[in-house]
Every structure is written in structure tokens, then in C-alpha cells.
PyMOL commands that place a pseudoatom at each C-alpha (Angstrom):
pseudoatom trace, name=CA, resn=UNK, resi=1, chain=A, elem=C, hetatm=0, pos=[-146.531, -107.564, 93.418]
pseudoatom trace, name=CA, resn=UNK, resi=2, chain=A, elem=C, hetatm=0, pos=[-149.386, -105.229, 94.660]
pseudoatom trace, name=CA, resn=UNK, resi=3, chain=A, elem=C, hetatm=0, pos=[-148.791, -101.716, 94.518]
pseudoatom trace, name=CA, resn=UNK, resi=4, chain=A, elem=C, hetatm=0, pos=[-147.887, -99.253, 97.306]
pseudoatom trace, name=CA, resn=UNK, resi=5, chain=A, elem=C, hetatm=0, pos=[-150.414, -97.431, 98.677]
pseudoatom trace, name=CA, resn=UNK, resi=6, chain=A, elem=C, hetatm=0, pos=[-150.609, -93.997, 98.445]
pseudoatom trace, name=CA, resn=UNK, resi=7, chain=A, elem=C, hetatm=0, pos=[-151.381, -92.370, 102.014]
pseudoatom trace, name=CA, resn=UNK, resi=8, chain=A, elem=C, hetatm=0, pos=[-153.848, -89.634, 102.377]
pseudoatom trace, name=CA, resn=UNK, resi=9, chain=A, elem=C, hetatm=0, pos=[-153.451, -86.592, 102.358]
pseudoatom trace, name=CA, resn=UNK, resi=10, chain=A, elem=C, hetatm=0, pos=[-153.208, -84.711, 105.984]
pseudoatom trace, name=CA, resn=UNK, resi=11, chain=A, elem=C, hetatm=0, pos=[-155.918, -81.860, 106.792]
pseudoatom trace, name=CA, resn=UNK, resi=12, chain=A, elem=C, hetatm=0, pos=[-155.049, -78.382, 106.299]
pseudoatom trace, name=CA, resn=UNK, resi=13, chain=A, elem=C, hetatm=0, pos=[-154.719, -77.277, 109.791]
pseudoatom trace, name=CA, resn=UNK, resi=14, chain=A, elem=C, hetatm=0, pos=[-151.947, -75.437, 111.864]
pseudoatom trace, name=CA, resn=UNK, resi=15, chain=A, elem=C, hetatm=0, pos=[-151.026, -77.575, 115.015]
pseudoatom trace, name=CA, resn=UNK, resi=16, chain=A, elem=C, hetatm=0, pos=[-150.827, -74.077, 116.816]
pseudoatom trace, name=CA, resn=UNK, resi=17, chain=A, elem=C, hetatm=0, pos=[-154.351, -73.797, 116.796]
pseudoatom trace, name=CA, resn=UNK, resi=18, chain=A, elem=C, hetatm=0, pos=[-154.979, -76.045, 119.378]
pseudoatom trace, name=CA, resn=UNK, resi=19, chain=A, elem=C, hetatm=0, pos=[-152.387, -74.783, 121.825]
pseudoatom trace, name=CA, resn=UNK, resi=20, chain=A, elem=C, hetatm=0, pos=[-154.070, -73.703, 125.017]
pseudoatom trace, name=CA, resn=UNK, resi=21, chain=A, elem=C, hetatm=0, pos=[-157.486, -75.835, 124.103]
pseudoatom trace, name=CA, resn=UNK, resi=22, chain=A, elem=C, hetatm=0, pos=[-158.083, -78.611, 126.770]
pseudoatom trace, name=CA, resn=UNK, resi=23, chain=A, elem=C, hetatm=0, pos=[-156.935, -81.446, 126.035]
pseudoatom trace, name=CA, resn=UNK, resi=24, chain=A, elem=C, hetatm=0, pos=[-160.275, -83.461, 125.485]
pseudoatom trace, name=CA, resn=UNK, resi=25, chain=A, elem=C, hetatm=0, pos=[-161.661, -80.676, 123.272]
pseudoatom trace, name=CA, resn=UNK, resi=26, chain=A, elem=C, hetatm=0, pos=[-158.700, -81.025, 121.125]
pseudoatom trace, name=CA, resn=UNK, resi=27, chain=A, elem=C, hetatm=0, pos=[-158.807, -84.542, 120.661]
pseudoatom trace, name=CA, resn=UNK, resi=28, chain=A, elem=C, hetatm=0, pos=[-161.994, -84.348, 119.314]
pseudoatom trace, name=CA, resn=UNK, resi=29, chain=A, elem=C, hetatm=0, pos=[-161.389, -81.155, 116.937]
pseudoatom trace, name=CA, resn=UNK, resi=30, chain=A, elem=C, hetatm=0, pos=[-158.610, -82.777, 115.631]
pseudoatom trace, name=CA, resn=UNK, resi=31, chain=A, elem=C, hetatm=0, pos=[-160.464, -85.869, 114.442]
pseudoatom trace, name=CA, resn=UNK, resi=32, chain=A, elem=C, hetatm=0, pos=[-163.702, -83.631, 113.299]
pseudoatom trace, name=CA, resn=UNK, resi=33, chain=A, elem=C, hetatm=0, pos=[-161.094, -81.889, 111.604]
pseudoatom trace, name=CA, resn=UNK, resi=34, chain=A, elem=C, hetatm=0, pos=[-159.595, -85.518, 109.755]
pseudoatom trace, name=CA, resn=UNK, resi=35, chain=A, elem=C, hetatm=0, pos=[-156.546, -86.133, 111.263]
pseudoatom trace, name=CA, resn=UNK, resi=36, chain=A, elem=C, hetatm=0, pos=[-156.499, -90.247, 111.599]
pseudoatom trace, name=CA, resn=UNK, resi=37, chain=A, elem=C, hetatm=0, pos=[-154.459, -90.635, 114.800]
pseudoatom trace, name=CA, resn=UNK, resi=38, chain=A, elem=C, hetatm=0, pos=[-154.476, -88.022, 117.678]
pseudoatom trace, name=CA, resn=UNK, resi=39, chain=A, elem=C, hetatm=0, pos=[-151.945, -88.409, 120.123]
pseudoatom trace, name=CA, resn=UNK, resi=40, chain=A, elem=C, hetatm=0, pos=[-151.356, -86.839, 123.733]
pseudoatom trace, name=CA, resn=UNK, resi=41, chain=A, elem=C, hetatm=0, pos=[-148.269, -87.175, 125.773]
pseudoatom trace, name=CA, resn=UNK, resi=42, chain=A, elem=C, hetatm=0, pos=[-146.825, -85.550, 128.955]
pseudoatom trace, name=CA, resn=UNK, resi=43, chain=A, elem=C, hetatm=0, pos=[-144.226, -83.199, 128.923]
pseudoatom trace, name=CA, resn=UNK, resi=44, chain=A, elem=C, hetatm=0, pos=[-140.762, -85.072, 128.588]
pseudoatom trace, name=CA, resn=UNK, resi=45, chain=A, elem=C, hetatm=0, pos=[-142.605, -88.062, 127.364]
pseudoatom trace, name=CA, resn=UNK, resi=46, chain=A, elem=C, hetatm=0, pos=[-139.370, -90.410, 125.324]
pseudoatom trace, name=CA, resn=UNK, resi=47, chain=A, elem=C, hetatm=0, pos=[-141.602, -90.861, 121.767]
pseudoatom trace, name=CA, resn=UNK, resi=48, chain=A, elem=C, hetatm=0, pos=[-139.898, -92.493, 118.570]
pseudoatom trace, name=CA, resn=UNK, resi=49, chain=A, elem=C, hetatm=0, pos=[-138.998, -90.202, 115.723]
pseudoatom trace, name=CA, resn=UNK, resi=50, chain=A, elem=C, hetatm=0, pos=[-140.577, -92.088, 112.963]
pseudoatom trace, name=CA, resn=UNK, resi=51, chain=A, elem=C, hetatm=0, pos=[-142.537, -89.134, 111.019]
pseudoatom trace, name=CA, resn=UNK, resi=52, chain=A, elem=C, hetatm=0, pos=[-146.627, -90.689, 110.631]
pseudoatom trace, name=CA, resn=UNK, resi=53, chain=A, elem=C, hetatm=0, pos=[-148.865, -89.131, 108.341]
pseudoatom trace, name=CA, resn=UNK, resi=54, chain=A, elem=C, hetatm=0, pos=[-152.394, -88.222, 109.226]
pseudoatom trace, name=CA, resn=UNK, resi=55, chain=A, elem=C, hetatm=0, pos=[-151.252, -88.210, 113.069]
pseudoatom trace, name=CA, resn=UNK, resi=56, chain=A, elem=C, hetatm=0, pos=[-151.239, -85.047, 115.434]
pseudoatom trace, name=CA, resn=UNK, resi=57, chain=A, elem=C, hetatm=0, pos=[-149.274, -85.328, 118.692]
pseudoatom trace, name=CA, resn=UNK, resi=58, chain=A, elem=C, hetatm=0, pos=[-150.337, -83.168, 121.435]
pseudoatom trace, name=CA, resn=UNK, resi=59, chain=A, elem=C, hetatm=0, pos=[-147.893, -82.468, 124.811]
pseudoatom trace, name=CA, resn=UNK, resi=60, chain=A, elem=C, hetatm=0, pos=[-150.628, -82.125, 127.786]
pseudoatom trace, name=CA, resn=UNK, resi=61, chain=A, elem=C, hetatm=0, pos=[-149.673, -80.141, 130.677]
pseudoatom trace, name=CA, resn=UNK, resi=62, chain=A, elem=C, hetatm=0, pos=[-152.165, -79.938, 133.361]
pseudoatom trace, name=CA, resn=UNK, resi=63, chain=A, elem=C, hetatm=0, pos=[-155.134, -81.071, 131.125]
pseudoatom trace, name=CA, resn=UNK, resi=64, chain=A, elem=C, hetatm=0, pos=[-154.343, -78.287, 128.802]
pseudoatom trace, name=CA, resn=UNK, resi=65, chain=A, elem=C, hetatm=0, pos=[-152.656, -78.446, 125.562]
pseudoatom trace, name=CA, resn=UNK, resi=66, chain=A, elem=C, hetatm=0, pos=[-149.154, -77.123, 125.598]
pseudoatom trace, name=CA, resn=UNK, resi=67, chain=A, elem=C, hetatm=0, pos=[-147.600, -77.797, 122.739]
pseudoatom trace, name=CA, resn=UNK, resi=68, chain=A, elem=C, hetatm=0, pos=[-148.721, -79.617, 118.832]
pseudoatom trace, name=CA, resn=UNK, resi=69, chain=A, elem=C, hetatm=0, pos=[-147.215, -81.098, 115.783]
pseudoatom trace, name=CA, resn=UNK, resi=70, chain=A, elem=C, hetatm=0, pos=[-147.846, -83.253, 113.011]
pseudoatom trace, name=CA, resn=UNK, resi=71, chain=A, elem=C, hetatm=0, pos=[-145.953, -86.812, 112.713]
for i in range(1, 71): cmd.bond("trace and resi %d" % i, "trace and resi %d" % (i + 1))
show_as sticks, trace
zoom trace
């Protein structure tokens, strides 16, 4: 049986840095920064709870980053 993989490691960021960025610009930090998946949802948006490493989920309000967190 192959072994499980081991998943990277996320960057060493705080999501509350990009609170307040547009939302554009922080798409693009985040991935210059490493994180694998960026996500942006509206506010209210129904998401899944299933916890993702490596993935940063914006909620966009107006164009403008209103919220972050990791999963």
C-alpha cells in the first residue's frame, strides 16, 4: 500500500492582514505569499466545513476584503 502523503506545511501569515486589501490584490499576495488555494466568497455565502490545508478563504464585500481565515 503506498504511503500517505504528508501535506505541506501552510505559510506563516495572519489572515487579518489582508482585511481591508481589495480583493484582487489579496488574491495575489496570498499566493506570492504560498498559500495553494485562495478562495473569495460573498458575505452569507453556504461553504462546507471540511478544514483544507494550504487554502485561505476570503469574504468580499464590495470588492474589498472583509473578513479571512485559513481552511
Amino acid at each position: 500500500m503506498a504511503p500517505i502523503p504528508t501535506p505541506s506545511a501552510e505559510p506563516d501569515d495572519n489572515p487579518d492582514a489582508y482585511v481591508g486589501l481589495a480583493a484582487g490584490r489579496a488574491e495575489d499576495l496570498a499566493r506570492e505569499r504560498g498559500w495553494s488555494t485562495v478562495r473569495a466568497l460573498p458575505p452569507g455565502a453556504i461553504i462546507t466545513m471540511e478544514y483544507r490545508m494550504g487554502r485561505l478563504n476570503f469574504e468580499v464585500k464590495d470588492g474589498v476584503v472583509a473578513r479571512a481565515w485559513k481552511g
